[in-house]
N, C-alpha and C positions, 0 to 999 in steps of 0.2 A: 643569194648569199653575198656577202662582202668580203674581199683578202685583203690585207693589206703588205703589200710589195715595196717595200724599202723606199728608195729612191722615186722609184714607179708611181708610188700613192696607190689607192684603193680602185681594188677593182671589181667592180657586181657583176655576178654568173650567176645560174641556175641549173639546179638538179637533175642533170638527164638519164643518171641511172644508177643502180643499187645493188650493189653484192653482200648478198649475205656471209652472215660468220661462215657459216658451215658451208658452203661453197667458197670458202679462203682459208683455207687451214688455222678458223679462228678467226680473221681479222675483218672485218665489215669494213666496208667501202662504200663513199660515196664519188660519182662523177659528175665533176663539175664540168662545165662549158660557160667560161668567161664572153661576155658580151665582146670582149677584143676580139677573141676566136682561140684566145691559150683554154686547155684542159687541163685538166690534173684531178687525183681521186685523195677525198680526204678521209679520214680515219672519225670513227666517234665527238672525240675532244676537238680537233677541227672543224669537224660539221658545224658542233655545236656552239662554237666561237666565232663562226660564218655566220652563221644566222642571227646570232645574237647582235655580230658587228650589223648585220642586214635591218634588225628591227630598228636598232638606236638609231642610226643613220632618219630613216623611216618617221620615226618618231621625232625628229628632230624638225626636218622638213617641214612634214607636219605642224609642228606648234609655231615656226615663223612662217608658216603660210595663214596661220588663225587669227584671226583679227582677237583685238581683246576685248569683252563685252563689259559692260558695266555691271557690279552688284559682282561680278563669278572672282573680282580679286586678281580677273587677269589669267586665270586657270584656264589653259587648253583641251578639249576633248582627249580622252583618254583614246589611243589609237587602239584599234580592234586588233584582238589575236591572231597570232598568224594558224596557217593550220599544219601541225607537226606531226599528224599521222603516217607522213612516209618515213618517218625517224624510229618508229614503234614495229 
């Protein structure tokens, strides 16, 4: 995942763990663990704004690391899908 921290800039974590609704009086939870070593648990609409910031990011990367072929127009390989089964 990707946060973006004010001043801080962007900072990538990963998913280490998951509370459900109904173990939260309703609210789902995800825990994060920032690659700095900050944690914090995000809510649905966070998760899903972290990851999202995570693929673009990702994606990005990606197409200035791709050389440009001739005939493709310059077109980047489409980056493969992340896998969002632990969001389900």
């Amino acid at each position: 995942v990707r946060r973006l921290f004010g001043k801080r800039g962007w900072a990538d974590g990963s998913v280490v763990g998951w509370l459900p609704a109904d173990d939260n009086e309703g609210l789902e939870l995800w825990h994060i663990k920032h690659d700095d070593g900050d944690k914090e648990d995000l809510d649905v609409a966070e998760i899903e704004e972290a990851v999202a910031a995570y693929e673009s990011a990702m994606a990005a990367e990606a197409e200035a690391q791709t050389p440009s072929k001739g005939g493709d127009g310059g077109a980047a390989a489409a980056a493969p899908e992340e896998d969002r089964s632990f969001m389900q």
